[in-house]
KETORDO-263781 format. One record per residue (C-alpha): residue number from 0; residue in three letters; x, y, z. Coordinates in Angstrom, 3 decimals, m for minus. Layout:
residues N
NODE,NUM,ALA,X,Y,Z
...
END
This chain:
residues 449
NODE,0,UNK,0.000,0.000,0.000
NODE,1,UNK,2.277,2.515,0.734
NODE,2,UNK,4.654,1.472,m1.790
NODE,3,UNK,1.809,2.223,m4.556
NODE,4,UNK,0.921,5.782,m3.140
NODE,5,UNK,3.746,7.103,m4.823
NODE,6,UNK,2.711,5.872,m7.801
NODE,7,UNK,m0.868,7.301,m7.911
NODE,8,UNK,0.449,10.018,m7.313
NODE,9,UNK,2.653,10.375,m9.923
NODE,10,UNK,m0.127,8.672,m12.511
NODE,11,UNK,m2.214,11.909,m11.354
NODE,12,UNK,0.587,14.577,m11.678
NODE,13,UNK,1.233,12.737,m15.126
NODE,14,UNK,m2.446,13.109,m16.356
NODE,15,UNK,m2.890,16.672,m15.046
NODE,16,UNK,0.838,17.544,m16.616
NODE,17,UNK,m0.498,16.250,m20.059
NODE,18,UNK,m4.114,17.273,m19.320
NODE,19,UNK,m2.035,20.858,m19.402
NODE,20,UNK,m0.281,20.846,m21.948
NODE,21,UNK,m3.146,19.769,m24.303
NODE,22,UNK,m5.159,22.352,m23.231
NODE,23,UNK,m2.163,24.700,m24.374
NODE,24,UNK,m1.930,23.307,m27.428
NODE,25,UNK,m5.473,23.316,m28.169
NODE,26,UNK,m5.233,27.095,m27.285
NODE,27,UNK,m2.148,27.547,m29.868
NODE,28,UNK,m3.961,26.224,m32.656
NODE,29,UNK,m7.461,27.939,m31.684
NODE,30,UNK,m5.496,31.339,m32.246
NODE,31,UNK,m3.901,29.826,m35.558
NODE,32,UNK,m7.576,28.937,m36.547
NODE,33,UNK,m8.083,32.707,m35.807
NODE,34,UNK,m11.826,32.079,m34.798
NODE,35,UNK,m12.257,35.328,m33.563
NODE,36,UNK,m10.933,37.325,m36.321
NODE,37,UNK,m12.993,35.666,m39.299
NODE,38,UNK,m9.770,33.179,m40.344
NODE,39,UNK,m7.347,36.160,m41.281
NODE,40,UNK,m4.456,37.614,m39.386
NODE,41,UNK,m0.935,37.271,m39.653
NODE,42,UNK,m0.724,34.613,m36.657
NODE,43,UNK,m3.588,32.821,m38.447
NODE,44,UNK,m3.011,29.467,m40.875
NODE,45,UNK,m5.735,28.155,m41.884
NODE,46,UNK,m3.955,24.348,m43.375
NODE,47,UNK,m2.014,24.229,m40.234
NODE,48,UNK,m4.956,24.681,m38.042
NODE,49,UNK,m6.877,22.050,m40.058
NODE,50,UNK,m3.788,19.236,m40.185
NODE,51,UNK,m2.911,19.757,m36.014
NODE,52,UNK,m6.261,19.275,m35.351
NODE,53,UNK,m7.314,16.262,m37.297
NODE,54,UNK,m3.851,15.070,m35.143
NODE,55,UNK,m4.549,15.631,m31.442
NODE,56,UNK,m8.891,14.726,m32.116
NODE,57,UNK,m7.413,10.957,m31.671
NODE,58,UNK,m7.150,11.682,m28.239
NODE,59,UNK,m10.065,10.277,m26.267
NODE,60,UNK,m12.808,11.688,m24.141
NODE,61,UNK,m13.804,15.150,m22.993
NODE,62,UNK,m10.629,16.932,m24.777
NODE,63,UNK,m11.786,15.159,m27.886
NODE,64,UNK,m15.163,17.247,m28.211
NODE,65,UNK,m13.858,19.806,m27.259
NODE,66,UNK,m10.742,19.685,m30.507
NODE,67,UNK,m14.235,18.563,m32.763
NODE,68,UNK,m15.625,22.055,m31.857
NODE,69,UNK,m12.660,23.862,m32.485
NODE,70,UNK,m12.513,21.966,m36.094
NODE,71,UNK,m16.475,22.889,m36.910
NODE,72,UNK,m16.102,26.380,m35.642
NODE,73,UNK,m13.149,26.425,m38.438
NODE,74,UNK,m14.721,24.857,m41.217
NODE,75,UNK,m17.645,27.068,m40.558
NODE,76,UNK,m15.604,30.239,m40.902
NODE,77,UNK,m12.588,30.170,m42.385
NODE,78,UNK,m12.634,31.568,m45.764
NODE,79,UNK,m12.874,28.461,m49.080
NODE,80,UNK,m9.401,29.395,m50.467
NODE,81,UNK,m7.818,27.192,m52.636
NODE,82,UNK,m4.871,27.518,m50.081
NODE,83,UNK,m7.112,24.929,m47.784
NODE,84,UNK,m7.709,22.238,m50.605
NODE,85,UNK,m4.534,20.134,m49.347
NODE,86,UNK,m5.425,20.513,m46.099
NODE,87,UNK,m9.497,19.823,m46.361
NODE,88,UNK,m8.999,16.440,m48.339
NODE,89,UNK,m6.877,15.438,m45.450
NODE,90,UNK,m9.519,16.212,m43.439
NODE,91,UNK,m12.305,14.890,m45.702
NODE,92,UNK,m10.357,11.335,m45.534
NODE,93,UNK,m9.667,11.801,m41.276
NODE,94,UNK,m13.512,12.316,m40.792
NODE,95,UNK,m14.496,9.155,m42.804
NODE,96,UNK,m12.117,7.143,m40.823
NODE,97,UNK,m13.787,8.817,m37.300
NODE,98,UNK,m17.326,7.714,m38.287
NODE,99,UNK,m15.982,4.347,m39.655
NODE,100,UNK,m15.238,4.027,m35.872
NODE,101,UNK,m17.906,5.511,m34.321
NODE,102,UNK,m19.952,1.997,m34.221
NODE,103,UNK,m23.791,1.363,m34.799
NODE,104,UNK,m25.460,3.697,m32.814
NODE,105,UNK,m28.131,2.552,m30.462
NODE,106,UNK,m31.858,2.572,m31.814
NODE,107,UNK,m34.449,4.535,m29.929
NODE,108,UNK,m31.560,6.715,m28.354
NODE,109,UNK,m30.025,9.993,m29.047
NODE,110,UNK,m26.604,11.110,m30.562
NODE,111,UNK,m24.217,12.260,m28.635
NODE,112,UNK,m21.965,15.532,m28.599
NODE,113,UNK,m19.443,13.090,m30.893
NODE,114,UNK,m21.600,11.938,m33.240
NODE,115,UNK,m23.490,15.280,m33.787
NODE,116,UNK,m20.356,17.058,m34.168
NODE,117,UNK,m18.677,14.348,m36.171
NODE,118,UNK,m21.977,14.479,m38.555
NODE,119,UNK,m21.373,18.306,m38.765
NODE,120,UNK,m17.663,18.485,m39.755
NODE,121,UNK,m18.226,15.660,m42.569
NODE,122,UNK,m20.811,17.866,m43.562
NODE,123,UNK,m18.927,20.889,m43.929
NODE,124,UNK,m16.071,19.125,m45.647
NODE,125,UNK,m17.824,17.866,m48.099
NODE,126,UNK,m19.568,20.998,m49.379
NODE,127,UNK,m16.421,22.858,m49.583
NODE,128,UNK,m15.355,20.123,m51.713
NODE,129,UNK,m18.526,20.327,m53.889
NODE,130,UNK,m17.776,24.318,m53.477
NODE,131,UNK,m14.143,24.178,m55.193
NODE,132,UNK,m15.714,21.655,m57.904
NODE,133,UNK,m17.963,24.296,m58.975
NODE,134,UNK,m15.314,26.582,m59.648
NODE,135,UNK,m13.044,24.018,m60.984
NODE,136,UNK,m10.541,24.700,m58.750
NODE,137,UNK,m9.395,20.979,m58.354
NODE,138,UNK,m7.404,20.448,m61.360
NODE,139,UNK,m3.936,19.472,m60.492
NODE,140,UNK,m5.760,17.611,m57.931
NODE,141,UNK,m5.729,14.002,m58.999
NODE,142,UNK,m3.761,12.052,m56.013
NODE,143,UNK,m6.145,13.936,m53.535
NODE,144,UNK,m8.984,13.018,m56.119
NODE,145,UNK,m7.795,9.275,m56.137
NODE,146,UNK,m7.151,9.108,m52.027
NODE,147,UNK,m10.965,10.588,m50.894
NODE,148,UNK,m12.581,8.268,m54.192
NODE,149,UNK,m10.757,5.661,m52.053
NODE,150,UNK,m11.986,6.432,m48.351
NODE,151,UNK,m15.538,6.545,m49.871
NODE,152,UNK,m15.734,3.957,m52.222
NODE,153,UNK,m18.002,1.934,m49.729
NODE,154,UNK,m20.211,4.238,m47.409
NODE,155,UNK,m21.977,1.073,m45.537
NODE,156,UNK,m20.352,2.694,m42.474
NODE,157,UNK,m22.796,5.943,m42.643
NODE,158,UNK,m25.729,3.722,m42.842
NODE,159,UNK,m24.427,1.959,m39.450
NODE,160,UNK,m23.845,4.702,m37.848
NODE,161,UNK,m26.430,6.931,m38.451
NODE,162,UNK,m29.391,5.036,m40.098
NODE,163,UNK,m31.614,5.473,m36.997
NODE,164,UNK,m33.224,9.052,m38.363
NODE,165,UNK,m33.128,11.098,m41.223
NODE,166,UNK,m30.134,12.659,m41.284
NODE,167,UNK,m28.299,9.712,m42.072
NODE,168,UNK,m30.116,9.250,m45.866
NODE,169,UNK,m29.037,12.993,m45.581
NODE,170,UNK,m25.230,12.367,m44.797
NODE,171,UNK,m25.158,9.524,m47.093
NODE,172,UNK,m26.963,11.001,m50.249
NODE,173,UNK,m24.299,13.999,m49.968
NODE,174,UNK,m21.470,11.698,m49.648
NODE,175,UNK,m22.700,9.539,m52.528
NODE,176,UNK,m23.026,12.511,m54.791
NODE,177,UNK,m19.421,13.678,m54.060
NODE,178,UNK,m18.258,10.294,m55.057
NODE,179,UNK,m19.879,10.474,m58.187
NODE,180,UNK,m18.745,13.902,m58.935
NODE,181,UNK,m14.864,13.134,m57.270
NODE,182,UNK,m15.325,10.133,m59.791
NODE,183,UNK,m16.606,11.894,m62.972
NODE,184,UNK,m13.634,13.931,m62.649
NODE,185,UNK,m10.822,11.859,m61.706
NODE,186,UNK,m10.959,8.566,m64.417
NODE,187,UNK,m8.129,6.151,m64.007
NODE,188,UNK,m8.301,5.953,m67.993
NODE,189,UNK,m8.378,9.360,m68.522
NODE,190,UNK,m6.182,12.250,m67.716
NODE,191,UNK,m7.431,14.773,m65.522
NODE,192,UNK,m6.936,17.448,m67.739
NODE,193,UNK,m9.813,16.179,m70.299
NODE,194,UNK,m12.336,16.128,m67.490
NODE,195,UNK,m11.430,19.316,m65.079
NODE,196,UNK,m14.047,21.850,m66.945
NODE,197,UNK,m16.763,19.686,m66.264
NODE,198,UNK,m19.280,21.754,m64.981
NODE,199,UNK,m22.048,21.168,m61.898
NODE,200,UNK,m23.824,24.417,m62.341
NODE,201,UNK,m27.687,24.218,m63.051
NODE,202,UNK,m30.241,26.440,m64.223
NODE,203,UNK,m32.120,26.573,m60.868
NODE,204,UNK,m29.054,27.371,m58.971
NODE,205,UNK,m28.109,30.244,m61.348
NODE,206,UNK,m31.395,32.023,m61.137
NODE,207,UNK,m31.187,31.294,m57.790
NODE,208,UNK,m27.516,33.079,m57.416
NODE,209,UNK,m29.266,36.028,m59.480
NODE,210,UNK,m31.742,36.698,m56.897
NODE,211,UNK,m28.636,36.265,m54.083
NODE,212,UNK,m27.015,39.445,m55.966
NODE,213,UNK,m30.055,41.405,m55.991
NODE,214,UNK,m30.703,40.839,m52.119
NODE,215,UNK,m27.210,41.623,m51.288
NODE,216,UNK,m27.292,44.521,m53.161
NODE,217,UNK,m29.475,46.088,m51.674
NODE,218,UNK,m31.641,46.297,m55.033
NODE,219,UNK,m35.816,45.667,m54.472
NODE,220,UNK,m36.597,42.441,m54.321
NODE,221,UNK,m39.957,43.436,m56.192
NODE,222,UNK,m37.829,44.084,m59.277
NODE,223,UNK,m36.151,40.879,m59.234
NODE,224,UNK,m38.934,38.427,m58.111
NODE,225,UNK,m38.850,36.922,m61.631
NODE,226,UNK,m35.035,35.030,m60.899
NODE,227,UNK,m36.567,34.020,m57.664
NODE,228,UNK,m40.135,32.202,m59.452
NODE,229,UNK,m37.729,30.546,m61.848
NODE,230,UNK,m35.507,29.386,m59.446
NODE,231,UNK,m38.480,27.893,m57.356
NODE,232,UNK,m39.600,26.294,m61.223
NODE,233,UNK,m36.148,24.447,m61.297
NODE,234,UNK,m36.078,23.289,m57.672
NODE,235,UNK,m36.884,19.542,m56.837
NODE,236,UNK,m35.999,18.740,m60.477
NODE,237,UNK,m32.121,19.334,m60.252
NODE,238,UNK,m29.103,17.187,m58.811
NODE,239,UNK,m29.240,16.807,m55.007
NODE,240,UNK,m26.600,18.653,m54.325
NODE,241,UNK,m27.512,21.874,m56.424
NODE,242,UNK,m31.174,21.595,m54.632
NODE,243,UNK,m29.849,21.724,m51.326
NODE,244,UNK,m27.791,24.484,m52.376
NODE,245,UNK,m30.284,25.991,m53.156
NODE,246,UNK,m32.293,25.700,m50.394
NODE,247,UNK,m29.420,26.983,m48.286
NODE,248,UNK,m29.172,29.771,m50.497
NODE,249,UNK,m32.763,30.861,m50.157
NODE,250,UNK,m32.680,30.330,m46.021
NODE,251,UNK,m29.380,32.951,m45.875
NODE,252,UNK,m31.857,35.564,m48.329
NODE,253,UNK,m35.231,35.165,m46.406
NODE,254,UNK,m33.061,36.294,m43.383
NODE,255,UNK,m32.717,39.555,m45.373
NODE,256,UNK,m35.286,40.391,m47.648
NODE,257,UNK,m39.424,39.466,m45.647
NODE,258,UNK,m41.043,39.006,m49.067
NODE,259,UNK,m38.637,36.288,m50.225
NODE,260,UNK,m39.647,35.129,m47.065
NODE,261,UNK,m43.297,35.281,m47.413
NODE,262,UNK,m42.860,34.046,m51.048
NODE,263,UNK,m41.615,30.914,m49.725
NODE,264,UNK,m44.155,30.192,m47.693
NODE,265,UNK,m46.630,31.067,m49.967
NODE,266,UNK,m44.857,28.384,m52.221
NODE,267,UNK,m45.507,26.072,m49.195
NODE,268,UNK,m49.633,26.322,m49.806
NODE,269,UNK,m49.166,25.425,m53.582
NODE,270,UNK,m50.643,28.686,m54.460
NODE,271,UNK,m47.541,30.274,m55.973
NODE,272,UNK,m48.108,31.162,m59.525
NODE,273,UNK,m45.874,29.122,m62.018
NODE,274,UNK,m43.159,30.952,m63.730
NODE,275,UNK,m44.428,31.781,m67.558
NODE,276,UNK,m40.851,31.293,m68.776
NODE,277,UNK,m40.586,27.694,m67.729
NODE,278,UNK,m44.457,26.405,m68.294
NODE,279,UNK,m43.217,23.095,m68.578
NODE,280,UNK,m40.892,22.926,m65.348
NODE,281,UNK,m42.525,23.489,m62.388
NODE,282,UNK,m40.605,22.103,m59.612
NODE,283,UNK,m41.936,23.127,m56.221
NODE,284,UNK,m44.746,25.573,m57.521
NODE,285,UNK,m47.093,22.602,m58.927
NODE,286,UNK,m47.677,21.948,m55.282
NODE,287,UNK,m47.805,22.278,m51.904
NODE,288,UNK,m45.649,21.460,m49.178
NODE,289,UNK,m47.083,17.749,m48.923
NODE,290,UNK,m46.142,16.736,m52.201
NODE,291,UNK,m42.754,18.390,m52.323
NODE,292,UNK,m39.580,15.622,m52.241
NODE,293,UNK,m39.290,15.035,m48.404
NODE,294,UNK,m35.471,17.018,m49.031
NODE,295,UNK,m36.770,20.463,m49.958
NODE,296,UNK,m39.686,19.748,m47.035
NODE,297,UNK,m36.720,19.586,m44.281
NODE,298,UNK,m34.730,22.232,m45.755
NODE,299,UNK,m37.890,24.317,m45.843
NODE,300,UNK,m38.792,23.537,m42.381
NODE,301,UNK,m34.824,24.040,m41.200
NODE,302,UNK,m35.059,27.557,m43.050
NODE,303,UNK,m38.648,28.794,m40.940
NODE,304,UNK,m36.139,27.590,m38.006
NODE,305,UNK,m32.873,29.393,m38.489
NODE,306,UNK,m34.914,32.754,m39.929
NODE,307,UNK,m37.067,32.744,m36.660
NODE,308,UNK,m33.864,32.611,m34.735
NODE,309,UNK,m31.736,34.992,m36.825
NODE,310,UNK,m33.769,36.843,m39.230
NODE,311,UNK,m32.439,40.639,m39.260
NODE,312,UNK,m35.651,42.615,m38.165
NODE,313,UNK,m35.700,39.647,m35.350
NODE,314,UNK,m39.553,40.271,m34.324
NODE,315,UNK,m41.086,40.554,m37.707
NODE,316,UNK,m39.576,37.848,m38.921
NODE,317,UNK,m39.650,35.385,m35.667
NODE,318,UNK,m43.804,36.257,m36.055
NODE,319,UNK,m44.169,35.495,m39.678
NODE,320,UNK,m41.656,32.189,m39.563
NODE,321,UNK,m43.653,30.393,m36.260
NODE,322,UNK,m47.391,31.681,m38.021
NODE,323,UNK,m47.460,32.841,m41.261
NODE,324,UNK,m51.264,33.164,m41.509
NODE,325,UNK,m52.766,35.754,m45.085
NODE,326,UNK,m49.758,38.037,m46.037
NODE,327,UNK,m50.281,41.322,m47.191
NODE,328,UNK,m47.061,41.303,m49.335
NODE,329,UNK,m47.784,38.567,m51.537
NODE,330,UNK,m50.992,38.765,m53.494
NODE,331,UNK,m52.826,37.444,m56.128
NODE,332,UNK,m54.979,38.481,m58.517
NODE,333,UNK,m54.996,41.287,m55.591
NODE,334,UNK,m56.364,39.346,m52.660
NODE,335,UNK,m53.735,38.545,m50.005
NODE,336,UNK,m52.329,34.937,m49.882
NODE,337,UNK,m51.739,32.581,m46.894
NODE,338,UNK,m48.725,30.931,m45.926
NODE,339,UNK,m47.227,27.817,m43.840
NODE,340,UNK,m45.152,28.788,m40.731
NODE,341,UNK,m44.099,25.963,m38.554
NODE,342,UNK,m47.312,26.344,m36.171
NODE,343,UNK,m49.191,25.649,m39.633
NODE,344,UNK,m46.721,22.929,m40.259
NODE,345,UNK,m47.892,21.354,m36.544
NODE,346,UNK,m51.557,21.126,m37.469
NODE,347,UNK,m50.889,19.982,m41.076
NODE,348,UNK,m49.062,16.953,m39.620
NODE,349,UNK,m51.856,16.305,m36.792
NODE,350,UNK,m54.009,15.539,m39.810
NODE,351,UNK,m51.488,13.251,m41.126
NODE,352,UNK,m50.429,14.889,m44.248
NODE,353,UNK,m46.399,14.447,m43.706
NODE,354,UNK,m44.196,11.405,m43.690
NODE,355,UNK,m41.815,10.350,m41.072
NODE,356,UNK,m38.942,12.234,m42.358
NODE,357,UNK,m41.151,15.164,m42.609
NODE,358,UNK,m42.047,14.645,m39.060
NODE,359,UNK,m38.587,14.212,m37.419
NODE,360,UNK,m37.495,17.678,m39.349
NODE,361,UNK,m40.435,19.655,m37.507
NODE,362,UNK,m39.930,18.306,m34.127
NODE,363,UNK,m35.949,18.529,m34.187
NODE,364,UNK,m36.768,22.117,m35.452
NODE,365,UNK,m39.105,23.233,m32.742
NODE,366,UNK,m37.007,21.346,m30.179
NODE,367,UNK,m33.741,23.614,m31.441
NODE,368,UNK,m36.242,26.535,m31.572
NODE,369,UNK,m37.768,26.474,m28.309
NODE,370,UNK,m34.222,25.856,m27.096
NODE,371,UNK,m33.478,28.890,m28.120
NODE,372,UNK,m36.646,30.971,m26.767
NODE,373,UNK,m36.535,29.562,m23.509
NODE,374,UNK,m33.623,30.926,m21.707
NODE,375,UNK,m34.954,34.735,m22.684
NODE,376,UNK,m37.376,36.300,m20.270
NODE,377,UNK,m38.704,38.475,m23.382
NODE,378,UNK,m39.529,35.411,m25.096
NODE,379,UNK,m40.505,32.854,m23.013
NODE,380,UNK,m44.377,33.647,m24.056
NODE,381,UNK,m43.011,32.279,m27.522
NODE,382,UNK,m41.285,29.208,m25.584
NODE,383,UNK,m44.661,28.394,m24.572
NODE,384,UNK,m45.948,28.452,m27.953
NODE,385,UNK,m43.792,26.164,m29.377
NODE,386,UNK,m43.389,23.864,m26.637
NODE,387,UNK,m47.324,23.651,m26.948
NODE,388,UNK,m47.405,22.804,m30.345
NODE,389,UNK,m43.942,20.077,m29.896
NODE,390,UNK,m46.172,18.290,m27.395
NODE,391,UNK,m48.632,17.464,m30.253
NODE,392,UNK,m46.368,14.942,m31.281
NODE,393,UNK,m45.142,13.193,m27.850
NODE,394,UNK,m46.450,10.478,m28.562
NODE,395,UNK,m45.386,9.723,m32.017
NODE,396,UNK,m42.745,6.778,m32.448
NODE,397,UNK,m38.624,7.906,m30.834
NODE,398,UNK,m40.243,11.275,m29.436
NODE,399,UNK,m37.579,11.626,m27.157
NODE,400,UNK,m34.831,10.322,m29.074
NODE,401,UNK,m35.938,13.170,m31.348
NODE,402,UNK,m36.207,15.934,m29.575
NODE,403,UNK,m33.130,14.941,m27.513
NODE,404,UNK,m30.692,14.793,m30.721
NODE,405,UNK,m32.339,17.839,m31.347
NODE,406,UNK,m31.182,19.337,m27.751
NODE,407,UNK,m28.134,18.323,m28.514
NODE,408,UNK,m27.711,19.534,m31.821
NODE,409,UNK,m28.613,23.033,m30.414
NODE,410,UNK,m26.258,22.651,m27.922
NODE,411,UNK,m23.615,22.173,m30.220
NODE,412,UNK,m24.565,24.870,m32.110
NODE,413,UNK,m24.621,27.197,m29.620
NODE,414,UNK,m21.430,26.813,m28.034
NODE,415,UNK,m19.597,26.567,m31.645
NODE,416,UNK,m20.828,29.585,m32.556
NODE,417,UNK,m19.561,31.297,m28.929
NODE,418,UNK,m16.424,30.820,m30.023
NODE,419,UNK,m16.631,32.699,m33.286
NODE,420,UNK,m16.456,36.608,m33.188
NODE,421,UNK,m20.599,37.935,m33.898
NODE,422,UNK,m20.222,39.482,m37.142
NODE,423,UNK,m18.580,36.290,m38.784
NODE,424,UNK,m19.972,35.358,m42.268
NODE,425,UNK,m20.589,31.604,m42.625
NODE,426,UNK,m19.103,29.461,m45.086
NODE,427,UNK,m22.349,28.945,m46.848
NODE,428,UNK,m22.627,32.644,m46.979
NODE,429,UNK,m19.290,33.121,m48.308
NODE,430,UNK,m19.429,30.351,m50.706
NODE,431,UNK,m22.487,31.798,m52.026
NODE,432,UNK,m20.481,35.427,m52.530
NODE,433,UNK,m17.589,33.779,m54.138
NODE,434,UNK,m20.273,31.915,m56.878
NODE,435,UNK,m21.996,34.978,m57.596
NODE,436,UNK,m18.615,36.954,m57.931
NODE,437,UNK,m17.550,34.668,m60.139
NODE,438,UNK,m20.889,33.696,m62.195
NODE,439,UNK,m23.014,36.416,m62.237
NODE,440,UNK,m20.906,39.529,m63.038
NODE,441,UNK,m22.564,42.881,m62.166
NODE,442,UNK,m22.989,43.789,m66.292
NODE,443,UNK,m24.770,40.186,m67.036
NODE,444,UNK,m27.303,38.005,m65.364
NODE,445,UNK,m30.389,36.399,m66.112
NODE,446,UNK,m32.581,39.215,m64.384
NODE,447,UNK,m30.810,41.630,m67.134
NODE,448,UNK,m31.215,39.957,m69.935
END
């Protein structure tokens, strides 16, 4: 006995000592990461950042999460240079290999702070890949092109890991279109060089970009509606990829501009009218929100979520995305037209009219939503609201696994975000200003022509 307090002792001064020193390092490459200053500064390096911590997130347990945040808070803001490609395959392949070992998660229960987070970084690695493939910035690119074809070449793994909910046919439909565009450009027959200009743009996603310029602009939306109607004709009947996009695109402009907003929700009812330029293609005007693909339904739903919670006139915008009810700013044939806000979303799916998928998106939204609400004395009449309206479904099939991946999800979220400085654009955002930049020029777009 006394011969072994010594070395407990030591084993605890050992584990403190290196318990140290990680935190140090994890506070070196935090500031190389620069986090608070948007990814720029002369101490700041981005590759680095990426490479060190992709290294030290083997380590196991609390530190762990905490390096995963550090690496989403990073891929969330740091700026898609073509500086970062090395660096972001390496961590493209690194993340596979992490959910290859996360295991089968447990049914009925849900994810933890390392799945959620791991789920968000492959995420985010893969749409900056998608991003530079759009601008064909990959050529010269071929080893990293034949390495990440490699990692993914069987994704069975996503399917154990997360095949409990939704956002695991998510995860594994975006990974599954990267390997088919990773594999349309690098062909072991055929030199890169032939293939490199292949291009992923689509109609939809242009008209869509348009309407991006306009917004951020400052120009009226009124002038520019018609990009926005023929974007809405395209979507559902493009890739996967460019429809998300889309969607994504939409969410960051109906945090700016209310009608886009109310336009979207009018599109919701059905009762949008079809753009005259594309008769034939009518995506997701033809219908309403119960016949859209259940995709574009989440993404809808996630966008009434995120523009409730950070729409820039905060009030107006919180109102209209939890109950849309008739809108005076979209009309037709001059009468005023209704629209779906989540709270019209609720009592659509009390009468059955949404799938399961469908149904998993709304409650994981109003859980993250009336996470948000509830620790605010100014809102916590609005907490009420939609914590009424999440009980309609508590007794639907995983109701707690649900909402509790969607607790956690917030969570995550939340704390991510605390370490970024307030005013920090997004990647989405940014990648959406570096596509418009470089395909709509100011002189020609489709609204112009």
């Amino acid at each position: 006995m006394i011969l072994s307090i010594p070395t407990t002792m030591q084993k605890r001064w050992t584990e403190q000592n290196l318990e140290t020193k990680a935190s140090q390092l994890l506070q070196r490459v935090k500031r190389r990461a620069g986090l608070q200053l948007g990814g720029s500064g002369k101490h700041v390096h981005i590759p680095r950042s990426w490479v060190e911590l992709t290294l030290i997130a083997r380590c196991k347990g609390p530190f762990r999460i905490e390096v995963l945040k550090v690496l989403y808070a990073s891929l969330l803001s740091a700026a898609p240079s073509i500086d970062n490609i090395p660096s972001l395959f390496l961590s493209c392949e690194t993340v596979v290999e992490w959910m290859k070992e996360l295991g089968c998660s447990i049914p009925g229960t849900p994810w933890g702070d390392t799945h959620i987070l791991t789920y968000n970084i492959a995420e985010l690695c893969f749409w900056r890949v998608y991003y530079h493939a759009l601008l064909h910035n990959l050529e010269g690119c071929e080893s990293f092109l034949s390495d990440l074809s490699w990692h993914i070449e069987n994704l069975s793994f996503v399917k154990k890991v997360y095949a409990n909910y939704p956002d695991g046919e998510l995860l594994l439909r975006l990974l599954e279109a990267i390997k088919e565009v990773v594999s349309e450009m690098f062909q072991k027959n055929k030199p890169l060089v032939e293939t490199a200009r292949i291009s992923f743009m689509s109609p939809g996603l242009m008209h869509g970009l348009d309407f991006y310029q306009c917004v951020r602009n400052l120009i009226d939306s009124e002038t520019s509606l018609g990009s926005l109607i023929t974007c809405l004709s395209f979507l559902g009947t493009e890739s996967f990829l460019n429809s998300v996009l889309v969607m994504k695109l939409l969410t960051i402009v109906c945090c700016k501009d209310y009608l886009a907003l109310q336009i979207m929700q009018a599109a919701a009812t059905g009762k949008l009218p079809i753009s005259s330029e594309n008769a034939e293609i009518v995506g997701i005007s033809g219908s309403g929100i119960q016949g859209w693909n259940w995709i574009i339904a989440t993404e809808f739903i996630n966008m009434l979520v995120y523009t409730a919670i950070y729409g820039e006139n905060q009030r107006k915008y919180k109102r209209s995305a939890i109950e849309a009810g008739i809108m005076a700013s979209v009309k037709i044939d001059s009468e005023p037209v209704e629209g779906y806000g989540l709270l019209e979303l609720v009592k659509l799916n009390s009468q059955g009219a949404f799938g399961l998928a469908v149904q998993y998106a709304l409650q994981q939204g109003l859980s993250k939503l009336y996470q948000y609400l509830k620790n605010d004395p100014l809102r916590r009449s609005g907490a009420h609201v939609i914590w009424t309206a999440l009980q309609t479904a508590k007794d639907s099939l995983g109701y707690r696994a649900i909402v509790g991946i969607g607790q956690t999800k917030w969570k995550c979220w939340a704390e991510v975000r605390s370490e970024l400085a307030p005013d920090t654009k997004h990647f989405f955002e940014q990648m959406f200003d570096t596509l418009t930049e470089h395909y709509m020029p100011e002189a020609v777009s489709p609204t112009s022509t």
